[in-house]
N, CA, C and O atoms as a GROMACS GRO file, in nm:
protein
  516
    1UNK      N    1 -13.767   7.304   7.960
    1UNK     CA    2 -13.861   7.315   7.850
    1UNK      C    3 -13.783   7.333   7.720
    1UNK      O    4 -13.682   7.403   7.714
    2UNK      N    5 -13.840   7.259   7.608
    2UNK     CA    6 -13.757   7.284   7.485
    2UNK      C    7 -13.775   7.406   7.412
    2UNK      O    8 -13.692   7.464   7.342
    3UNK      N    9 -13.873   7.433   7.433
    3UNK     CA   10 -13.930   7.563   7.328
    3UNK      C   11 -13.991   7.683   7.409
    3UNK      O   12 -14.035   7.653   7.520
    4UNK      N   13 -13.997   7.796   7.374
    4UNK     CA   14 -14.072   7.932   7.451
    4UNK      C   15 -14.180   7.920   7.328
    4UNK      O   16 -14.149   7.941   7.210
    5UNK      N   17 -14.305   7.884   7.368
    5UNK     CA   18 -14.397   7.885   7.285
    5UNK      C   19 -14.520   8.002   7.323
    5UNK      O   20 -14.595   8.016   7.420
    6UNK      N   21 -14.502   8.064   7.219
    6UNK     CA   22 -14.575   8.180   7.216
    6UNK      C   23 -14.743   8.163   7.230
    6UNK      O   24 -14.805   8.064   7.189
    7UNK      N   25 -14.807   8.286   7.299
    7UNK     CA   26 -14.961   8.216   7.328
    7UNK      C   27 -15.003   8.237   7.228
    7UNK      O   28 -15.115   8.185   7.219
    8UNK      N   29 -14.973   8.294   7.129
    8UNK     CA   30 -15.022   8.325   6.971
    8UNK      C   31 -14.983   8.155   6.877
    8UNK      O   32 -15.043   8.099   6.786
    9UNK      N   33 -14.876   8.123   6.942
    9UNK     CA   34 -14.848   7.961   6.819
    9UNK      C   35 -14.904   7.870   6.892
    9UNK      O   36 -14.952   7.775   6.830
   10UNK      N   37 -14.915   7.870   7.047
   10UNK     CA   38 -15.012   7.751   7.123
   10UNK      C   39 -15.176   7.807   7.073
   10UNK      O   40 -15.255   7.713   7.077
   11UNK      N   41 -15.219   7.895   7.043
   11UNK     CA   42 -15.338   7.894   7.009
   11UNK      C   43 -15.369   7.836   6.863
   11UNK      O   44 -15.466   7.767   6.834
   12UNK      N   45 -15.254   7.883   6.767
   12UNK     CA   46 -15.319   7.804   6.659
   12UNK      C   47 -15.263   7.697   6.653
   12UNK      O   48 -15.289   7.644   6.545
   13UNK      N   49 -15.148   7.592   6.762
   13UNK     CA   50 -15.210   7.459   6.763
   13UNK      C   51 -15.312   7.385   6.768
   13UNK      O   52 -15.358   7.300   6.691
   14UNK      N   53 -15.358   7.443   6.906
   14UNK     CA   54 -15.492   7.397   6.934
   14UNK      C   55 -15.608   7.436   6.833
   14UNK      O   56 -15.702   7.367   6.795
   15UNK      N   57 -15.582   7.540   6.808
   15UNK     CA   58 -15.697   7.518   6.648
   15UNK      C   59 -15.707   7.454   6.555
   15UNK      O   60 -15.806   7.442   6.483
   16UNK      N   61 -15.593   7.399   6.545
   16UNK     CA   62 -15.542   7.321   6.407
   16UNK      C   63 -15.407   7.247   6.371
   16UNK      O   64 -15.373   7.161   6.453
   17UNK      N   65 -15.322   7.267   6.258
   17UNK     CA   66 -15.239   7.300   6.192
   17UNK      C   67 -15.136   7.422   6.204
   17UNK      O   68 -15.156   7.529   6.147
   18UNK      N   69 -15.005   7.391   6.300
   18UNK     CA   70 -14.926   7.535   6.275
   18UNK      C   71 -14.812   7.531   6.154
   18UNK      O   72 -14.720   7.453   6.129
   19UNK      N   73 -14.865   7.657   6.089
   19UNK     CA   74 -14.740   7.736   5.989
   19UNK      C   75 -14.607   7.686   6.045
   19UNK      O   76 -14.547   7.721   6.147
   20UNK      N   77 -14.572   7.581   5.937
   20UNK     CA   78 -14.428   7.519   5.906
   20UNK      C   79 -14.315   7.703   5.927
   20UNK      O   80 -14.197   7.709   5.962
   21UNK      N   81 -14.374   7.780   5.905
   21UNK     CA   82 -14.262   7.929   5.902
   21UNK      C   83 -14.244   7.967   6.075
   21UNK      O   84 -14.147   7.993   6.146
   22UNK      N   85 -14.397   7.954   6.100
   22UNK     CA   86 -14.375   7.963   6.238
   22UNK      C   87 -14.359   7.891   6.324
   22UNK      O   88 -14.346   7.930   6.440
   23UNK      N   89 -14.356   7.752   6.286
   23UNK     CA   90 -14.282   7.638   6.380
   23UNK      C   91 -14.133   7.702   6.375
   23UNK      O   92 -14.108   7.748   6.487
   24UNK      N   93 -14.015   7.721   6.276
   24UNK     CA   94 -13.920   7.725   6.252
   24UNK      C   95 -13.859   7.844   6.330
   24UNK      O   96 -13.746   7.846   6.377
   25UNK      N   97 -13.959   7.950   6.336
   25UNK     CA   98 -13.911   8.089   6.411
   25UNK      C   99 -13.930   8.042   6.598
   25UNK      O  100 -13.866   8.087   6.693
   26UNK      N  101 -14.021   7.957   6.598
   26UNK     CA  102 -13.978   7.963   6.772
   26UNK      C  103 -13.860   7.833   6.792
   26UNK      O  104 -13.769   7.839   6.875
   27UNK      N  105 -13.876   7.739   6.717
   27UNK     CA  106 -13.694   7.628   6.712
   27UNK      C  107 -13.603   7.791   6.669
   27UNK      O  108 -13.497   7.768   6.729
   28UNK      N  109 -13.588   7.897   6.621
   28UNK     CA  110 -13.464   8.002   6.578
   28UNK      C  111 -13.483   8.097   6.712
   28UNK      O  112 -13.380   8.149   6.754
   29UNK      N  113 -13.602   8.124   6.783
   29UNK     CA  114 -13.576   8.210   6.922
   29UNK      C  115 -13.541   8.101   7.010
   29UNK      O  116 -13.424   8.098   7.048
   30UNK      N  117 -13.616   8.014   7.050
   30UNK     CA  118 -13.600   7.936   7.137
   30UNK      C  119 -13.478   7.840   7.193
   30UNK      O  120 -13.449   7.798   7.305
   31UNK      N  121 -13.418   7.825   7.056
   31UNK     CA  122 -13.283   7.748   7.049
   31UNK      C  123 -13.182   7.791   7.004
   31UNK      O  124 -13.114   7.721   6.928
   32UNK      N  125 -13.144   7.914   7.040
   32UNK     CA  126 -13.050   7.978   6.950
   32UNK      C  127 -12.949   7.914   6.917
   32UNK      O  128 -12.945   7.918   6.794
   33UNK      N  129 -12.878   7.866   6.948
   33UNK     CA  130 -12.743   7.803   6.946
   33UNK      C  131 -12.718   7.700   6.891
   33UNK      O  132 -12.608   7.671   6.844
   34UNK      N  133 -12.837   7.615   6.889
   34UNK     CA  134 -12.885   7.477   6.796
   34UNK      C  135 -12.901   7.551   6.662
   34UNK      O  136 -12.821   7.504   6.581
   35UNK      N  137 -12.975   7.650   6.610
   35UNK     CA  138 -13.037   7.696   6.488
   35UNK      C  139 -12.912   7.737   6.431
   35UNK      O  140 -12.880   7.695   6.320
   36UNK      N  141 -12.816   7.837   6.516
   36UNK     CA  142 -12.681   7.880   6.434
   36UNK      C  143 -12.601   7.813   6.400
   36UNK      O  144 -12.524   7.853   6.314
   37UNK      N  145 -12.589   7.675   6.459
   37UNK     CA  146 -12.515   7.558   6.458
   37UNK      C  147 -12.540   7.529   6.333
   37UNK      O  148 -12.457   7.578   6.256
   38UNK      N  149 -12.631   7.462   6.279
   38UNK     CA  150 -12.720   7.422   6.232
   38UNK      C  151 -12.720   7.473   6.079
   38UNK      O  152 -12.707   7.411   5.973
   39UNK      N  153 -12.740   7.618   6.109
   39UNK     CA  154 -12.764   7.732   5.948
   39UNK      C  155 -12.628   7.731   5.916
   39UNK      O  156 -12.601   7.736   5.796
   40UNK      N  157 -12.534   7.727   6.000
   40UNK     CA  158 -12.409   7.777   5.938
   40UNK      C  159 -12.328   7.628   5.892
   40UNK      O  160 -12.223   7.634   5.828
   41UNK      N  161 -12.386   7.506   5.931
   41UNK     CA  162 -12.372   7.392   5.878
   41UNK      C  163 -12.380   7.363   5.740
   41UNK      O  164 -12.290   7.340   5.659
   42UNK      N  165 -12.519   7.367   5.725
   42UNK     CA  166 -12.591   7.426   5.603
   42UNK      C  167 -12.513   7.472   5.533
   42UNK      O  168 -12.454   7.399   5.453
   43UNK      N  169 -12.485   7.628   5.540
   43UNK     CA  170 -12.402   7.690   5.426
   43UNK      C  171 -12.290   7.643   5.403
   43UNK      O  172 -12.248   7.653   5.288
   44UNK      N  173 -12.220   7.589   5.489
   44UNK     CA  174 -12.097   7.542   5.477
   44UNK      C  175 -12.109   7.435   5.356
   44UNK      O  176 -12.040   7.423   5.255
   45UNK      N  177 -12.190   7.381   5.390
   45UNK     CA  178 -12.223   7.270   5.264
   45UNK      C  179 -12.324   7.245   5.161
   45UNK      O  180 -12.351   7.143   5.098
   46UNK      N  181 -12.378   7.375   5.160
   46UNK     CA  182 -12.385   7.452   5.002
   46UNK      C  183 -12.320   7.487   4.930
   46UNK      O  184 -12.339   7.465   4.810
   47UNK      N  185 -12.184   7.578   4.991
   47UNK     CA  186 -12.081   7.647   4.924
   47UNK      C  187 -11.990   7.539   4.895
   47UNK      O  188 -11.910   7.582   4.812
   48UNK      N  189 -11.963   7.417   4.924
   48UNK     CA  190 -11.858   7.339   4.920
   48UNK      C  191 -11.901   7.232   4.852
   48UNK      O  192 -12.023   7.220   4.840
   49UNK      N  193 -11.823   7.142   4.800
   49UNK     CA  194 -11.852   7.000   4.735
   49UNK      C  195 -11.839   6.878   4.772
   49UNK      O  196 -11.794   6.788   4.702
   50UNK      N  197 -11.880   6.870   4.893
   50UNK     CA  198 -11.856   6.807   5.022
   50UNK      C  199 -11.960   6.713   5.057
   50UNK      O  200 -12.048   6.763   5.128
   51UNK      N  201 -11.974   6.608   5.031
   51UNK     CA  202 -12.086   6.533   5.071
   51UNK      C  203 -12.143   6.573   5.218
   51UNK      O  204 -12.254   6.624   5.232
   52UNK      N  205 -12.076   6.552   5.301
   52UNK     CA  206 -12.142   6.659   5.416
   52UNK      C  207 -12.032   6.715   5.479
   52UNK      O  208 -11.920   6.736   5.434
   53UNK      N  209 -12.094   6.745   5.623
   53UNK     CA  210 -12.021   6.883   5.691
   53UNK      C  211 -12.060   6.828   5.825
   53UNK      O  212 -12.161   6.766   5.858
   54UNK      N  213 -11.962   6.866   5.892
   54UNK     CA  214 -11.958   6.856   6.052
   54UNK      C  215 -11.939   6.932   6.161
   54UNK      O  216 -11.860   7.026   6.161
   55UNK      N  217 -11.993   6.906   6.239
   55UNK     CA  218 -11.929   6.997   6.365
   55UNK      C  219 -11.866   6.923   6.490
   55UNK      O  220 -11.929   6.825   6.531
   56UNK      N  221 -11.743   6.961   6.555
   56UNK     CA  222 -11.648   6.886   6.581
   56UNK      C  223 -11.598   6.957   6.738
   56UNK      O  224 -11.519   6.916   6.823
   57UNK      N  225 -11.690   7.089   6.730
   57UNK     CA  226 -11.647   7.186   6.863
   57UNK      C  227 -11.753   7.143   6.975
   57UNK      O  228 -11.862   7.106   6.930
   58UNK      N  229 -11.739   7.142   7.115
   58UNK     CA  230 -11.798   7.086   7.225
   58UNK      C  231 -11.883   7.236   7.181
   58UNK      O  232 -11.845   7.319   7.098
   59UNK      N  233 -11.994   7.239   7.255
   59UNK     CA  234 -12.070   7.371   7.292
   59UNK      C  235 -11.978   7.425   7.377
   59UNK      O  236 -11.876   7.362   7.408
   60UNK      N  237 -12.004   7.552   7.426
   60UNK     CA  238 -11.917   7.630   7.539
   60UNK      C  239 -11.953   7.622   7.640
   60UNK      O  240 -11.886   7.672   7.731
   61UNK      N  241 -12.094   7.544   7.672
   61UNK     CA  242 -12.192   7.494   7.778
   61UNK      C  243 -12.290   7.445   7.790
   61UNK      O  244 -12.385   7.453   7.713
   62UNK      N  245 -12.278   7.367   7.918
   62UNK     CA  246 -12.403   7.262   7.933
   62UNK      C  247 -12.556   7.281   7.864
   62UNK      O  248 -12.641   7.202   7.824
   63UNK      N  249 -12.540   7.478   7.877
   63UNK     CA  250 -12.643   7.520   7.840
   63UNK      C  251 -12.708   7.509   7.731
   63UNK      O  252 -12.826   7.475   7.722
   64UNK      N  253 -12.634   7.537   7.642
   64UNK     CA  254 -12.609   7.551   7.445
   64UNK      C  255 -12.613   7.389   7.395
   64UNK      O  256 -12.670   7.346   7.295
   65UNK      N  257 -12.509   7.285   7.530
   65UNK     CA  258 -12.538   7.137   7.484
   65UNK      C  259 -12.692   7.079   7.465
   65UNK      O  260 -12.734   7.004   7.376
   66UNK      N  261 -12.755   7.131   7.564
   66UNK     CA  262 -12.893   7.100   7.573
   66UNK      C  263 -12.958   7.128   7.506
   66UNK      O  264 -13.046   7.049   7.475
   67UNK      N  265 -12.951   7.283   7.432
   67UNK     CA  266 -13.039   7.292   7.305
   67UNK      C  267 -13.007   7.252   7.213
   67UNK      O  268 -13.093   7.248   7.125
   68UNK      N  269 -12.873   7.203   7.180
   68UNK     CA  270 -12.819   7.122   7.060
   68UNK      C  271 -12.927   6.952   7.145
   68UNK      O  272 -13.024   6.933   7.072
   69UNK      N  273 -12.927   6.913   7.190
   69UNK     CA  274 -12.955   6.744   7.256
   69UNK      C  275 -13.147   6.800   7.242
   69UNK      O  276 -13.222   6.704   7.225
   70UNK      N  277 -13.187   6.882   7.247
   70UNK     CA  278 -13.307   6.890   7.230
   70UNK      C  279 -13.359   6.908   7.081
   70UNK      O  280 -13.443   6.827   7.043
   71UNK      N  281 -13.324   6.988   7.008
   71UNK     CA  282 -13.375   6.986   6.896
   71UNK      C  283 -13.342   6.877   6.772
   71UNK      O  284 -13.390   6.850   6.662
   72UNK      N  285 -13.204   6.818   6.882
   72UNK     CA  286 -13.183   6.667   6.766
   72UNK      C  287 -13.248   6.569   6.818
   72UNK      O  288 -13.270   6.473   6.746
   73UNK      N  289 -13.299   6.567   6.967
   73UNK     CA  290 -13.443   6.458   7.010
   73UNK      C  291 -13.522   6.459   6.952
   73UNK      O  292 -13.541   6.348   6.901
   74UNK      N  293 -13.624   6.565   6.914
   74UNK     CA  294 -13.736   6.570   6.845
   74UNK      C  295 -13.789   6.567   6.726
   74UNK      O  296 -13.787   6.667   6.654
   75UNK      N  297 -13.847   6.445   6.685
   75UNK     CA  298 -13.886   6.422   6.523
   75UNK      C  299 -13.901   6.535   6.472
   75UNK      O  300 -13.833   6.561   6.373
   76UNK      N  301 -14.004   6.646   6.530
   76UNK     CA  302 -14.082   6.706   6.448
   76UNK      C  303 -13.968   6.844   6.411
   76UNK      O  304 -13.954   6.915   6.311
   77UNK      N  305 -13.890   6.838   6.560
   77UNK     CA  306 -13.792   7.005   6.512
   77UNK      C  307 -13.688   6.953   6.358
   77UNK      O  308 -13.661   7.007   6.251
   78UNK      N  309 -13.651   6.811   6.429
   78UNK     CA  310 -13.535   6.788   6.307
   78UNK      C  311 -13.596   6.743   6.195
   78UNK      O  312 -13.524   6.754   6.096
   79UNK      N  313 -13.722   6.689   6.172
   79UNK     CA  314 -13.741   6.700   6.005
   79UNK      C  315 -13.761   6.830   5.981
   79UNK      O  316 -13.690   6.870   5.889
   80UNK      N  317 -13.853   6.938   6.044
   80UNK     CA  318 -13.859   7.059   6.008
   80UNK      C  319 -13.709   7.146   5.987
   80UNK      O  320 -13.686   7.216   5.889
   81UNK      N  321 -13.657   7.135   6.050
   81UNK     CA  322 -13.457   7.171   5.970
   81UNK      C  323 -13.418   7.118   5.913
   81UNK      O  324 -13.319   7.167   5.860
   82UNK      N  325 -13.450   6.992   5.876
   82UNK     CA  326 -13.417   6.877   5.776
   82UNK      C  327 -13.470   6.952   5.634
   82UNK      O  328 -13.394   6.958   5.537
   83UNK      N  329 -13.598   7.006   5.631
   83UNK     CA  330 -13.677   7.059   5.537
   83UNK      C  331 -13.643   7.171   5.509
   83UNK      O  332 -13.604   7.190   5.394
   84UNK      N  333 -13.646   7.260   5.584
   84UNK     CA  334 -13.594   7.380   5.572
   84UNK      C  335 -13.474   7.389   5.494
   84UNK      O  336 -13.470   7.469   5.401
   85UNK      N  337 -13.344   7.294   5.528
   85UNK     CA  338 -13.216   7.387   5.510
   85UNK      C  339 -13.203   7.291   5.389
   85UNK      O  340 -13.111   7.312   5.309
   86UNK      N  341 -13.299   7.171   5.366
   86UNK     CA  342 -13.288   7.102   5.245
   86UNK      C  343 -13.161   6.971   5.284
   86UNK      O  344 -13.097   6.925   5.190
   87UNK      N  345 -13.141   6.934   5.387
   87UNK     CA  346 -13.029   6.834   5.447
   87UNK      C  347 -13.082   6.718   5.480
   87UNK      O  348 -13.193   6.680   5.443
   88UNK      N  349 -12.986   6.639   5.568
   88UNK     CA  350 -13.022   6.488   5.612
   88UNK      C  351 -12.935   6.538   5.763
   88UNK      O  352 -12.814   6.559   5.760
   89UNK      N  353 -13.004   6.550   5.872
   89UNK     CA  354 -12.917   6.571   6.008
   89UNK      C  355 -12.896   6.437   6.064
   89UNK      O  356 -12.983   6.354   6.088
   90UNK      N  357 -12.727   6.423   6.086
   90UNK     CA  358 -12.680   6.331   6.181
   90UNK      C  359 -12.630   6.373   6.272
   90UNK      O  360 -12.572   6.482   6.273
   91UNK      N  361 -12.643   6.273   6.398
   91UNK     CA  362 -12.562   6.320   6.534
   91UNK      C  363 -12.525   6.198   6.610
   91UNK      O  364 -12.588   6.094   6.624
   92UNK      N  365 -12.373   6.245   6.672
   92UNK     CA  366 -12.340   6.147   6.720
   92UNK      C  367 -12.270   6.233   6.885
   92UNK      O  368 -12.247   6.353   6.886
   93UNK      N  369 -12.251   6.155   6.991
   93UNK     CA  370 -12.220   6.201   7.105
   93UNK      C  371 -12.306   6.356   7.145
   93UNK      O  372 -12.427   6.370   7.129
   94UNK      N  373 -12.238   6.436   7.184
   94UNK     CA  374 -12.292   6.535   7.253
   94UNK      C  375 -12.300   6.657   7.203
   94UNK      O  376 -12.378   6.737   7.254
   95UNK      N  377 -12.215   6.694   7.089
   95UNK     CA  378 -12.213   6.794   6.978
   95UNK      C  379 -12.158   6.748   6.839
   95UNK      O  380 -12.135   6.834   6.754
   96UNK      N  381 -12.134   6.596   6.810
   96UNK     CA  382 -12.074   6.600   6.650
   96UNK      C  383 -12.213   6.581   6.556
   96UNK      O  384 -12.234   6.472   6.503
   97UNK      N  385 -12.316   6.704   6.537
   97UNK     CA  386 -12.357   6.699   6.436
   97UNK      C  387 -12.314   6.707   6.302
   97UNK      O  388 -12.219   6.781   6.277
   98UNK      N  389 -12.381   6.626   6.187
   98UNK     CA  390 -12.341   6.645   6.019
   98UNK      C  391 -12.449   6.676   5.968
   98UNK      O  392 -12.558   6.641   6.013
   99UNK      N  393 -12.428   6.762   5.841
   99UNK     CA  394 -12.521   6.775   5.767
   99UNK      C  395 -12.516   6.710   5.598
   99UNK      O  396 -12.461   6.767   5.503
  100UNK      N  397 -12.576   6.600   5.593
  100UNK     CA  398 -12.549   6.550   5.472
  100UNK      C  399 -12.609   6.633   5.355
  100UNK      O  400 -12.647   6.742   5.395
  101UNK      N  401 -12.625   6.617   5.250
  101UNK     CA  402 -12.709   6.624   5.113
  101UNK      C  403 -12.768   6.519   5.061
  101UNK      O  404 -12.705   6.425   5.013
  102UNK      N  405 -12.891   6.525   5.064
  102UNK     CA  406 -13.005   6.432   5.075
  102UNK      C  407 -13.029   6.382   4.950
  102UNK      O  408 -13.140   6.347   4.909
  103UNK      N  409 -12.915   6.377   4.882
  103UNK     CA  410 -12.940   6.272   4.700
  103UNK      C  411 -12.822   6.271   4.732
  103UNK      O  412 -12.785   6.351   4.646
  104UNK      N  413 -12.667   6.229   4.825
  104UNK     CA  414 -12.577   6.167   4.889
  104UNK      C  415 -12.616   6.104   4.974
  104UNK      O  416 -12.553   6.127   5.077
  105UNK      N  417 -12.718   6.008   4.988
  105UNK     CA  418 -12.696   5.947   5.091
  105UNK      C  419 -12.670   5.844   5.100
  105UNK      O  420 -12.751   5.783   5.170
  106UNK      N  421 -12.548   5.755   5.043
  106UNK     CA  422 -12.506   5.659   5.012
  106UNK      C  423 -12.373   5.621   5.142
  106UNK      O  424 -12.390   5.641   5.262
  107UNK      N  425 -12.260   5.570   5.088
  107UNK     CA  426 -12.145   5.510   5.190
  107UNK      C  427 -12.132   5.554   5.316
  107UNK      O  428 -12.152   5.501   5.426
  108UNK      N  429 -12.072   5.727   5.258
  108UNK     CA  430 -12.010   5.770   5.382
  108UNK      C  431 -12.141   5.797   5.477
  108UNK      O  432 -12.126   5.775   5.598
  109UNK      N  433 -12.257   5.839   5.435
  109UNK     CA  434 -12.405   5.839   5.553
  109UNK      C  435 -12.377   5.702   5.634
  109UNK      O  436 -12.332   5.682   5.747
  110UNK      N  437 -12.425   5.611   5.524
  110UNK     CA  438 -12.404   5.492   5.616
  110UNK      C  439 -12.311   5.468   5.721
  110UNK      O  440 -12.358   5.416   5.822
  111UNK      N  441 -12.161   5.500   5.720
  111UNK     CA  442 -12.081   5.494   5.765
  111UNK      C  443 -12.085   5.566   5.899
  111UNK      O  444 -12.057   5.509   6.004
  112UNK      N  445 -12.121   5.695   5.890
  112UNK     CA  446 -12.126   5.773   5.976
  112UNK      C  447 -12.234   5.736   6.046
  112UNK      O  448 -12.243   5.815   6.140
  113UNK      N  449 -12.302   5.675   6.048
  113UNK     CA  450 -12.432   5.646   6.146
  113UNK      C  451 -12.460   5.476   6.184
  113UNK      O  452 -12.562   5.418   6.221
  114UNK      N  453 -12.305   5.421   6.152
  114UNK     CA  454 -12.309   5.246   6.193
  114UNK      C  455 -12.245   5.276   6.395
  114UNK      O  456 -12.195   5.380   6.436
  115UNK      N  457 -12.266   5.176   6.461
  115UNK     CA  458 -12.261   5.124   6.512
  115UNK      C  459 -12.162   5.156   6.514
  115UNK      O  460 -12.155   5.261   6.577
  116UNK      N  461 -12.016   5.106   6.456
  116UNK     CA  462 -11.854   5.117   6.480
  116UNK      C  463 -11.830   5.267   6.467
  116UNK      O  464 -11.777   5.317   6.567
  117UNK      N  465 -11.856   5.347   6.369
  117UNK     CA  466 -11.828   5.493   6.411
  117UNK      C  467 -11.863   5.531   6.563
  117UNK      O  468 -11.780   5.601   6.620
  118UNK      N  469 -11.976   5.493   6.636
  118UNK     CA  470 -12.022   5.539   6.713
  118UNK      C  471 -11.934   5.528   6.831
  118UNK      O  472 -11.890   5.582   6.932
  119UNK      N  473 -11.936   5.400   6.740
  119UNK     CA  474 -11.751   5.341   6.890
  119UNK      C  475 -11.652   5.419   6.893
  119UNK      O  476 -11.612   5.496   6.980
  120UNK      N  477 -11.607   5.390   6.769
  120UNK     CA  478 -11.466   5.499   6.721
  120UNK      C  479 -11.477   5.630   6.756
  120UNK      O  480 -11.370   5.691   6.741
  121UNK      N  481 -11.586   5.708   6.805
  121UNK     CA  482 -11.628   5.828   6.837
  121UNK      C  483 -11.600   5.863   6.960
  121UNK      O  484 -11.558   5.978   6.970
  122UNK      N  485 -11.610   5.793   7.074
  122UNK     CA  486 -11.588   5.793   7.192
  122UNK      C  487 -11.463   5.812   7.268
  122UNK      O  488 -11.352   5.774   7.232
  123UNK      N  489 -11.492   5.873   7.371
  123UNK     CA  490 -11.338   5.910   7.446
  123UNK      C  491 -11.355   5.910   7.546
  123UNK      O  492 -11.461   5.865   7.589
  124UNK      N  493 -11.266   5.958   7.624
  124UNK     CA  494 -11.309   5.974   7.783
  124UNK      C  495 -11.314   6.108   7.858
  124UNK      O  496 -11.328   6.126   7.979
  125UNK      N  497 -11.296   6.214   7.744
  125UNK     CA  498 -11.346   6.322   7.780
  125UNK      C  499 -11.523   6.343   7.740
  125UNK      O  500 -11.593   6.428   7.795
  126UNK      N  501 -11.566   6.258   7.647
  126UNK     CA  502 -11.714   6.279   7.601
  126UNK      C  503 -11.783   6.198   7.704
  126UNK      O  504 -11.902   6.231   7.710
  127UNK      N  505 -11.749   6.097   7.794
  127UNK     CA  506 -11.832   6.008   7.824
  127UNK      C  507 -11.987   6.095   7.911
  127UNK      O  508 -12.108   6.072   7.907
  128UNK      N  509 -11.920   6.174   7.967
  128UNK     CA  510 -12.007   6.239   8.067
  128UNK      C  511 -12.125   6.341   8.004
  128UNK      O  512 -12.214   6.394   8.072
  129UNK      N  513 -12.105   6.357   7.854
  129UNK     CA  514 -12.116   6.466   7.805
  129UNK      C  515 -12.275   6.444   7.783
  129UNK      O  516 -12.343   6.533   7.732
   0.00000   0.00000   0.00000
């Protein structure tokens, strides 16, 4: 399951419309390891002048991979962190997420999300990953 969804946020699905605040707090319980990934991405490339920012470390487990591979599956989690942290999320293989800046999104975006990076990305320790 991707999410621990609370019977308090499945009820006001089904009523309606759920609070963009409280979508974001069960992707921050539910996924811990994706969200810290993620926030500390973010800052990294707030504080810096860096068109974007990467992450380059495997998870420490299959476990932590999966909530990283789940919350970058889903439209709705990654525009909602997309929105939130004010970014453009890319991902490539099994943990190299980036976080661009979303009035950069020119060369190097492109670049990073063609076809030949994706190649050039590959190894034979990731294949399995």
């Amino acid at each position: 399951m991707s999410l621990d969804v609370s019977p308090a946020l499945l009820e006001q699905a089904q009523q309606g419309e759920v609070r963009t605040s409280d979508f974001l707090q069960c992707i921050r319980d539910s996924l811990p390891y994706a969200w810290n990934l993620i926030e500390g991405l973010a800052l990294r490339l707030r504080q810096g002048d860096n068109t974007f920012v990467d992450n380059q470390v495997p998870p420490p487990s299959e476990y932590e991979r999966g909530q990283l591979l789940r919350v970058l599956s889903s439209d709705a989690m990654r525009n909602a962190l997309e929105a939130h942290f004010g970014v453009k999320l890319a991902f490539q293989n099994c943990h190299r997420v980036a976080l661009f800046r979303k009035d950069q999104l020119g060369k190097t975006y492109a670049e990073f999300i063609s076809p030949r990076s994706q190649l050039l990305n590959q190894s034979p320790e990731l294949r399995d990953c």
